[in-house]
C-alpha positions in Angstrom: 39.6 -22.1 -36.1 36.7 -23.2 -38.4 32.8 -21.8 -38.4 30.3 -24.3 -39.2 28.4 -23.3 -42.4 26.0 -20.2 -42.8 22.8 -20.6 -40.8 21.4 -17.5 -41.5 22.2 -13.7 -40.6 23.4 -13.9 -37.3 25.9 -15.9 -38.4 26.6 -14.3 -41.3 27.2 -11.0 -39.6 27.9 -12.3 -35.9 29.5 -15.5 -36.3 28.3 -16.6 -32.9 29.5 -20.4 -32.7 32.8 -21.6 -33.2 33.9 -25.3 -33.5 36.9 -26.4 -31.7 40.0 -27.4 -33.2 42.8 -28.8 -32.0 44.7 -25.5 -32.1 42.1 -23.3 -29.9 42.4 -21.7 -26.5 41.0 -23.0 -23.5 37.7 -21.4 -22.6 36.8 -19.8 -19.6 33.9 -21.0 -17.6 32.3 -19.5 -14.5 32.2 -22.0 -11.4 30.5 -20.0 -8.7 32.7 -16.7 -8.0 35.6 -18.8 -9.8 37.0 -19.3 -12.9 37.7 -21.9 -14.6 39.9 -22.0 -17.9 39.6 -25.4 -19.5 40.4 -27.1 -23.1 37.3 -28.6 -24.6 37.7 -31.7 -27.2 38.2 -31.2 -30.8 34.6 -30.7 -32.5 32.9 -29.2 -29.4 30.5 -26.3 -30.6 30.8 -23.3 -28.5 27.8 -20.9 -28.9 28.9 -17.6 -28.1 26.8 -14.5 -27.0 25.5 -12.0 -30.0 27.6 -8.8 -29.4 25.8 -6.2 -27.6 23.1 -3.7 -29.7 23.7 -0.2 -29.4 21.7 1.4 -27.1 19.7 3.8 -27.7 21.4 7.3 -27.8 18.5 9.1 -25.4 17.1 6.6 -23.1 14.5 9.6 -21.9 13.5 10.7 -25.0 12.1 7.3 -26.4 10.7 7.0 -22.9 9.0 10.4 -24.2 7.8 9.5 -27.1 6.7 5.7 -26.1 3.6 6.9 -23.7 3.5 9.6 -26.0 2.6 7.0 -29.0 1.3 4.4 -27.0 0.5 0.9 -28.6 -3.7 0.6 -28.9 -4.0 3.4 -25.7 -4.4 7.3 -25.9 -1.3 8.7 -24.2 -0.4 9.0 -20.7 -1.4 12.3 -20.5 -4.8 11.8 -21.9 -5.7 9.0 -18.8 -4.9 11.7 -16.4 -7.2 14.1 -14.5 -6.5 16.1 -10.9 -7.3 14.7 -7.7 -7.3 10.8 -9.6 -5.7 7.6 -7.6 -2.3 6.6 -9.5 -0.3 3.7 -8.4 3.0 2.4 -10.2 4.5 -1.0 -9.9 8.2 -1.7 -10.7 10.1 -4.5 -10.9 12.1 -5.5 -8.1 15.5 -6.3 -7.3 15.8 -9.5 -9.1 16.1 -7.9 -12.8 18.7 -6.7 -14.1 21.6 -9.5 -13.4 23.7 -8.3 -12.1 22.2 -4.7 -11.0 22.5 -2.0 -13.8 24.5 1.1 -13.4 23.0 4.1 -11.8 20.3 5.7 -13.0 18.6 2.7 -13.2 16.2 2.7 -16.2 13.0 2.8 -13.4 14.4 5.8 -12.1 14.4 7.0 -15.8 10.9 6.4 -16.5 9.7 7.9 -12.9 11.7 11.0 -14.0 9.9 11.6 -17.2 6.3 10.1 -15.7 6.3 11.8 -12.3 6.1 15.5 -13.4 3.7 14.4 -15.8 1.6 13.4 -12.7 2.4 16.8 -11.2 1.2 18.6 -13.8 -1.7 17.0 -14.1 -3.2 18.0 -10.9 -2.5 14.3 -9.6 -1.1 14.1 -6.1 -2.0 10.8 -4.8 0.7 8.6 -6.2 2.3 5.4 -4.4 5.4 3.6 -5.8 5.1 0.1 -4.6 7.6 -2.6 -5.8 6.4 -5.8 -7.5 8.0 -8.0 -5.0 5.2 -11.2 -4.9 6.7 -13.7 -3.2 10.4 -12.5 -3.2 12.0 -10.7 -0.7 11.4 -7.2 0.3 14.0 -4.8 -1.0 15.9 -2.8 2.0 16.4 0.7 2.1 19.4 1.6 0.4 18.2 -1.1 -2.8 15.0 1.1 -3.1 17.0 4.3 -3.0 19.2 3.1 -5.5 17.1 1.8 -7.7 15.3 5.0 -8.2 17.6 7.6 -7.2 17.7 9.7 -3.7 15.4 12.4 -5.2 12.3 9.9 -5.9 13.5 8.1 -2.6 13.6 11.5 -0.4 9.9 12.0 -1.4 7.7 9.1 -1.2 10.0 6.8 0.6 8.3 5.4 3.4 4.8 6.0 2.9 4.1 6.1 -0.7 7.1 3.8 -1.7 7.5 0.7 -0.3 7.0 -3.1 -1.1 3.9 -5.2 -1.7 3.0 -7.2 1.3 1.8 -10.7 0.0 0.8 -11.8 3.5 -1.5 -8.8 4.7 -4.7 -9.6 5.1 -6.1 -6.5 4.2 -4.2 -5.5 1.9 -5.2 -7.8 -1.8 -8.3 -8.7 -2.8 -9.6 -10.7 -5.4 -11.2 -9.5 -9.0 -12.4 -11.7 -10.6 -11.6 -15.6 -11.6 -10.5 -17.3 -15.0 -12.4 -19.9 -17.0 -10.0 -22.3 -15.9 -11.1 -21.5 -12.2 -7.8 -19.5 -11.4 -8.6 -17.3 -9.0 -7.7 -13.3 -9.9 -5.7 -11.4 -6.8 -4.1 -8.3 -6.8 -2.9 -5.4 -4.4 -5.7 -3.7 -2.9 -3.8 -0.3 -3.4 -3.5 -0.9 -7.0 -7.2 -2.8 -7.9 -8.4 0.3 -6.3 -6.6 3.1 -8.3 -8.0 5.0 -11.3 -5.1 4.1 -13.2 -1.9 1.5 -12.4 1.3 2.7 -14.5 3.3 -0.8 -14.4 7.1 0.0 -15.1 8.7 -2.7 -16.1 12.5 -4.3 -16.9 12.5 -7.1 -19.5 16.2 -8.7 -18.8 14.8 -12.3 -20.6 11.7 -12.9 -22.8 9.9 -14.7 -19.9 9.9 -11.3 -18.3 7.2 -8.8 -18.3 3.8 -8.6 -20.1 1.2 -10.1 -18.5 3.2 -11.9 -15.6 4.1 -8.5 -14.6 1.0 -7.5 -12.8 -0.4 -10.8 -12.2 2.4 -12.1 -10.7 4.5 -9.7 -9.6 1.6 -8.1 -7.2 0.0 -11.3 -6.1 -0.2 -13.6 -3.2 0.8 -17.2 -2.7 -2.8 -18.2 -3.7 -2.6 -16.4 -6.9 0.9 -17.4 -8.0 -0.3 -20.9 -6.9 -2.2 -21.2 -9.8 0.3 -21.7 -11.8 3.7 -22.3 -10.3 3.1 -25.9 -10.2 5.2 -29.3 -11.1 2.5 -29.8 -13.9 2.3 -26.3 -15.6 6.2 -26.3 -15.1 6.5 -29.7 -17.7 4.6 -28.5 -20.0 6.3 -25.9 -20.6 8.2 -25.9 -23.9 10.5 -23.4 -22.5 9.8 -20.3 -20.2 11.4 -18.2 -23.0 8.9 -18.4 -25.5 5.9 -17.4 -23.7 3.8 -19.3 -26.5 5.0 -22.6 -25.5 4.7 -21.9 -21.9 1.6 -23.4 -19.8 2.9 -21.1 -17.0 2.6 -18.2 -19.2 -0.9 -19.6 -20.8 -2.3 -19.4 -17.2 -0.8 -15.8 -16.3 -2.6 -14.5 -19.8 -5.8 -16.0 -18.9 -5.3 -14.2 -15.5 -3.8 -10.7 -17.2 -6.9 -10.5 -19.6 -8.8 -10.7 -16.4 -7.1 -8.0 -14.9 -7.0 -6.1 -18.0 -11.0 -6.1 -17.7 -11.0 -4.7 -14.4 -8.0 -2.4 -14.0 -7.2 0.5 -16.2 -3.3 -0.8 -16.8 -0.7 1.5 -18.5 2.3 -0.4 -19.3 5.5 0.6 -19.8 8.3 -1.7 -20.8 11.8 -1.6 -21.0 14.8 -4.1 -22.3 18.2 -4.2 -22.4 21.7 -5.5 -24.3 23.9 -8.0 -23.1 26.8 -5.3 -22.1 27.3 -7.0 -18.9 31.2 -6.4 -18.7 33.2 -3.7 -19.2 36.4 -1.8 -17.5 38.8 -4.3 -15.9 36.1 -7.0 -16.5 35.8 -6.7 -20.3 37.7 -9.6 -21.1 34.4 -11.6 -20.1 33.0 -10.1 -23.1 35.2 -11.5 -25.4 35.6 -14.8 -27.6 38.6 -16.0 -26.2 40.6 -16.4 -29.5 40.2 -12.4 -29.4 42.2 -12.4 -26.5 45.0 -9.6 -26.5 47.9 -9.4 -23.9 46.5 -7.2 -21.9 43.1 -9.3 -21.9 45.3 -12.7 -20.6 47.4 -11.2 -18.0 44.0 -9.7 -16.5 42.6 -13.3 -16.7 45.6 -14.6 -15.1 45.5 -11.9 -12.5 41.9 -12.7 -11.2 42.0 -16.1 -11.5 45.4 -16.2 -8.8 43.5 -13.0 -6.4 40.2 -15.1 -6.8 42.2 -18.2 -5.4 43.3 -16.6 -2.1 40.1 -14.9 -1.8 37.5 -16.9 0.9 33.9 -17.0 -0.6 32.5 -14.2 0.9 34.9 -11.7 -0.5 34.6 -13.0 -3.8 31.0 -12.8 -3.9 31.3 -9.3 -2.5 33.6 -8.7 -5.1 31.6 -9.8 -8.0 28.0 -8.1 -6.5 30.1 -5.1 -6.2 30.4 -4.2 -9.5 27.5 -3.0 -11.5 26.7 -3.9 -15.1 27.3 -1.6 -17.6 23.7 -2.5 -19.8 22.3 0.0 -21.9 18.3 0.4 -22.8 17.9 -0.5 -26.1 13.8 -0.4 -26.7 11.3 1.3 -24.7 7.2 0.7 -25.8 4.6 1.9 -23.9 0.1 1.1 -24.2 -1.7 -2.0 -23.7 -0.3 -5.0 -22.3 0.1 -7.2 -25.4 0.9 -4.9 -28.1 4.1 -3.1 -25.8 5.0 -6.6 -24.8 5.6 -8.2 -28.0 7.3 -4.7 -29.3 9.6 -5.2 -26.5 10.0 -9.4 -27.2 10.6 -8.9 -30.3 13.7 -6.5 -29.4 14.7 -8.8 -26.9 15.3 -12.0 -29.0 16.5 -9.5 -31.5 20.1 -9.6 -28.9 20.0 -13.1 -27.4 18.5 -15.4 -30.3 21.6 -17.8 -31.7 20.5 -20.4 -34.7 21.7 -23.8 -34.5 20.7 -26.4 -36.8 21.2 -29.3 -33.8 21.1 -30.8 -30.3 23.8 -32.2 -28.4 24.6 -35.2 -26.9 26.2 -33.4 -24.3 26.0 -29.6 -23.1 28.2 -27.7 -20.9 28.1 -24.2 -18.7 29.7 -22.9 -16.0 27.3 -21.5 -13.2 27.6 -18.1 -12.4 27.3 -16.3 -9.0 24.2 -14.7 -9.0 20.4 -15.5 -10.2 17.0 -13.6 -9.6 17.0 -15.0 -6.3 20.6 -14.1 -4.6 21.2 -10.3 -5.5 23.4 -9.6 -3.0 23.5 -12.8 -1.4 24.5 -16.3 -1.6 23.6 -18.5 -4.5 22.4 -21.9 -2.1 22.3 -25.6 -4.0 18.4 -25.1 -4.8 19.6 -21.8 -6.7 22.1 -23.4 -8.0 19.4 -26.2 -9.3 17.5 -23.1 -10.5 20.3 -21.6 -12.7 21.2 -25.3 -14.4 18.0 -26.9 -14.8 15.4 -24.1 -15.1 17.2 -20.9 -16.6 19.8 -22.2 -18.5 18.3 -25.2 -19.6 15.8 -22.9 -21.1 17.3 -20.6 -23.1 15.9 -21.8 -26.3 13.3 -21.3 -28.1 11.8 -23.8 -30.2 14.0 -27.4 -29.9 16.5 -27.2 -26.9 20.2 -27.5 -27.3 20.6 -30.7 -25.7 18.9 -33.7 -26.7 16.0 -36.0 -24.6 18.3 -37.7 -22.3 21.2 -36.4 -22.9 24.1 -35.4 -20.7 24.6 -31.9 -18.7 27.8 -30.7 -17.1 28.0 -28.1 -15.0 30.4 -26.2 -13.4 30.3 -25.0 -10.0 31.1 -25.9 -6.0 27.7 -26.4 -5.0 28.9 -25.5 -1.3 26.1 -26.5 1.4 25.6 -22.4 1.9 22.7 -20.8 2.9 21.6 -17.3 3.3 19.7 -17.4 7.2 18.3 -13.6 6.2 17.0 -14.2 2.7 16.7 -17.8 2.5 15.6 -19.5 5.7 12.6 -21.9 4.2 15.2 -23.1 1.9 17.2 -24.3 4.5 14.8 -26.6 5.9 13.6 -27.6 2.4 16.8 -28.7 1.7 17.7 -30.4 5.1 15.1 -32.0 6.0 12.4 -32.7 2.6 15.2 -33.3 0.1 16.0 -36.5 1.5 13.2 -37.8 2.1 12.2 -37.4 -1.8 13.1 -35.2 -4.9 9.4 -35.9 -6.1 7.8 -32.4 -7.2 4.6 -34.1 -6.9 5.0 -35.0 -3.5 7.0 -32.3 -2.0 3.8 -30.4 -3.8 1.1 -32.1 -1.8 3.0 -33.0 1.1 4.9 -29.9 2.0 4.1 -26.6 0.2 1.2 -25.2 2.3 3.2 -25.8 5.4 5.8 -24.0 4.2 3.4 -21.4 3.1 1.8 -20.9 5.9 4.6 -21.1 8.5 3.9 -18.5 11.2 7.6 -17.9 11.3 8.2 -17.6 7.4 5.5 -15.3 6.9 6.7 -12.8 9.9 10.4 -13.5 8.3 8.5 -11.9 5.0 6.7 -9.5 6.1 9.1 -8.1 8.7 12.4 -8.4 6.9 14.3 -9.3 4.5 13.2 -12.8 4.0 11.4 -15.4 1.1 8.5 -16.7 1.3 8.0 -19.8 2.9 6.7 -21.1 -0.4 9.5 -20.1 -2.5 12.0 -22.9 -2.2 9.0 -25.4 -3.7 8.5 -23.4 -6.6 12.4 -23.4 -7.1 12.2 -26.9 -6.9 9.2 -26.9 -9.5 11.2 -24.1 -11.7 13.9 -27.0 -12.4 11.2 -29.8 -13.5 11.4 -29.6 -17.2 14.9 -29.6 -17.2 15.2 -32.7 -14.9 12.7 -34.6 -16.9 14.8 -33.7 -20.3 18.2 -34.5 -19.0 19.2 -38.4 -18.5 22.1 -37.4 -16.5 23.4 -34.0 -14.7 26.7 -34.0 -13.5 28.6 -31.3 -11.4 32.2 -30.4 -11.9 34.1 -28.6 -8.9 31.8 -29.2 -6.0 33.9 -29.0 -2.7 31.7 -31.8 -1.2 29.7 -34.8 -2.2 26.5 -34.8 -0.6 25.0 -31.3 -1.9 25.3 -33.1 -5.5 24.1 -36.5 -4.6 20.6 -34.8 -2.4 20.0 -32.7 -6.2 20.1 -36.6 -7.8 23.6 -35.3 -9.6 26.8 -37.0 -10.0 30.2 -35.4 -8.7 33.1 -34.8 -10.9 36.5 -33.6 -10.1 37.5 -32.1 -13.6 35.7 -31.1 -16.8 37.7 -34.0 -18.4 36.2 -36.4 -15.9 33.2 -35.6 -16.4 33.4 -35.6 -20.6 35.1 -39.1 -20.1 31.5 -40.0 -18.0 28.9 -38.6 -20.4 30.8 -40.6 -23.4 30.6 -43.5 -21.1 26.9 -43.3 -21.8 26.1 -41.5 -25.1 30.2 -42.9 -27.1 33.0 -41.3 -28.3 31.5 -39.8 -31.0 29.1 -37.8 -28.8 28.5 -34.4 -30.0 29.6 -31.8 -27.3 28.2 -28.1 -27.0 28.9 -25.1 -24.6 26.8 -22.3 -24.2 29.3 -20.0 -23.1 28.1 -17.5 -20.8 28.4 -14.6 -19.6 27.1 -12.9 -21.4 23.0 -14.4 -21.6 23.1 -16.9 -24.8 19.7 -17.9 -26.0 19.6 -20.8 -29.4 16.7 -21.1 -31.6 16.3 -24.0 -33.2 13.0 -23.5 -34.9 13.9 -26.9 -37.6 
């Protein structure tokens, strides 16, 4: 096994990518809720995770201290006054992936910031869940996610999700200089003080986007969840680059005017394995014994396992993350405290871009906790998410080749996902044109009778939501020249996403040197755990 040469610190301390030799292990990939183990050709550059930061050794106590010593704010107990209105937003469901271990770090701030409330004379305090667009948590997700204490008292009334699609219940602030129209949740615009509690899993998270998009409607999230913000964005991870995140900070400042917003943020280390499952965390030239035969073991129980009790299985088991920076103040200054930590445990230097880029697909995605990951999520994962990890040049080359790996069943969720199953079924063949599907279809999705009584009554996304999953994947499609999917157990899911089916990860190696030669320079991001490159040259 042979390093390629010093880069920098990470690689001096880390040694994060490895180069394939003729005398390496297989790698493992995820395909779905499978695993594959497959040889890669000699000189393919695997970029491995950074190992996990230490987290920090009393999660409470720097909650303490962070709205305590707020960035450019007084402290949370100098906003405060009796008898005041408080709301606080929290992330939803969606962030961490997969779901952390109990106590949740929401439930962690609530514990330190509710008694704080108490004691401060102020009694008339709502939780309400930054849902948007998503679906709305159920029961037992909101009681876990901040513990049966918090649940017990404000659970129905004062905790509950934001409702996108009642009429009376956001209203609009204010507008942008760029016409972007300013909507938020009546409860909150109307409070003396919104505490926003947030969980950054990625960079793209939190900041700005938290309230203005996370407590919205389909007319504010419209402004900039669109095919043309989507391509010119240089990569959701670096908010810089982002037109999506330009046009949420044109609409946070506004809402920063209005509102008096507290911010708290959160992020967290890649410790997504551990226990029986903490071979995933390793390199697999670090592989012990003990690490194979467990390998072995779940690969032959996975294989007599139907889908549905795999998934289970995977959803099942929480991730074993630990909080490793909390800041607390104003919305930009805690944001790019908690950034900066964030690319501190995902940012990889490379010093090139492929010809050819492979990853396996997990099972899960911001939009499937507990669910099925559909082909438009599947879409989501390869051509918006992953594709995007970078910051600054991406890892694969303008028109170069992706391989992914995963079965891409024709599966859909009827609870969660209903609009996606007629976005895929009946618009996707007609065209894959974001443009189109934009003007064509996306208010009558939006404004469905039976998708918005679907969101508001259970469980379900908006109608809306498979378009801007379509959108999410834009940049990525644009980039690529051609996407190719290893493992699918049919044809046609493939062929409607404008992919090509392969059988084998050889195949499909053999059919991206077809178009870029035998010399083409092959790269893996290996996940899990989240892998992020920066490529700044």
């Amino acid at each position: 096994m042979r390093t390629p040469r010093s880069l920098g610190r990470f690689y001096e301390t880390t040694e994060p990518i490895v180069t394939i030799d003729t005398d390496s292990p297989p790698r493992v990939l995820f395909s779905g809720e499978d695993l594959l183990v497959e040889d890669l050709p000699v000189g393919t550059k695997v970029i491995y995770p950074r190992p996990p930061v230490a987290g920090l050794p009393n999660v409470k106590a720097a909650i303490r201290r962070a709205i305590n010593q707020p960035e450019e704010s007084p402290p949370l107990h100098a906003l405060l006054r009796p008898g005041m209105k408080v709301t606080i937003a929290l992330d939803d469901i969606s962030l961490p992936l997969p779901p952390m271990r109990t106590p949740d770090v929401r439930q962690q701030v609530l514990e330190v910031i509710l008694p704080l409330l108490a004691d401060s004379g102020v009694d008339d305090v709502h939780l309400v869940i930054a849902v948007c667009l998503h679906r709305h948590m159920t029961r037992d997700e909101m009681k876990r996610m901040v513990g049966a204490d918090i649940f017990d008292a404000f659970y129905p009334d004062r905790y509950y999700n934001h409702d996108a699609e009642d009429p009376g219940g956001n209203v609009v602030i204010g507008e942008t200089r760029h016409g972007e129209q300013v909507i938020v949740n009546r409860r909150a615009a109307e409070s003396d003080l919104l505490i926003y509690v947030n969980l950054n899993l990625v960079p793209m998270d939190g900041g700005h986007k938290s309230v203005g998009t996370g407590l919205t409607t389909y007319e504010g999230v419209k402004a900039h969840h669109t095919p043309d913000h989507i391509r010119k964005s240089d990569s959701y991870m670096d908010p810089a680059r982002s037109e999506l995140h330009r046009s949420v900070e044109r609409i946070g400042k506004v809402i920063d005017a209005n509102l008096n917003v507290f911010h708290v943020e959160t992020t967290i280390n890649n410790r997504m394995f551990d226990g029986p499952l903490d071979f995933l965390m390793k390199r697999e030239e670090a592989y012990g014994e003990v690490d194979r035969l467990k390998l072995s073991a779940m690969k032959a129980a996975l294989s007599r396992m139907p889908a549905a009790a795999k998934r289970k299985m995977f959803q099942a088991v929480p991730a074993a993350y630990e909080v490793i920076a909390v800041a607390a103040g104003k919305t930009e200054p805690t944001h790019a405290k908690i950034l900066k930590a964030s690319w501190a445990q995902y940012a990889v230097d490379v010093d090139f871009q492929a010809d050819v880029l492979v990853y396996g697909v997990p099972f899960i995605s911001p939009y499937n906790v507990n669910s099925i990951l559909n082909p438009l999520l599947v879409q989501v994962m390869a051509c918006g998410y992953f594709f995007n990890f970078y910051r600054g040049k991406p890892l694969l080359k303008k028109g170069g080749t992706l391989i992914l790996t995963h079965p891409c069943s024709d599966a859909f969720d009827p609870v969660h996902h209903p609009s996606y199953i007629e976005f895929f079924h009946r618009l996707l063949p007609e065209t894959r044109d974001a443009k189109v599907l934009e003007a064509k279809y996306e208010r009558e999705f939006a404004e469905n009778p039976t998708y918005v009584h679907l969101y508001r009554t259970g469980h379900a996304y908006h109608g809306a939501h498979p378009f801007f999953m379509w959108y999410w994947g834009e940049n990525g499609r644009a980039h690529m020249g051609r996407i190719i999917a290893v493992g699918a157990d049919n044809a046609h899911v493939p062929r409607l996403l404008g992919w090509e089916p392969a059988e084998t990860l050889a195949e499909a190696i053999d059919m991206a040197r077809s178009t870029h030669g035998r010399g083409a320079e092959i790269a893996m991001l290996h996940h899990p755990p989240i892998v992020m490159t920066q490529n700044l040259g």
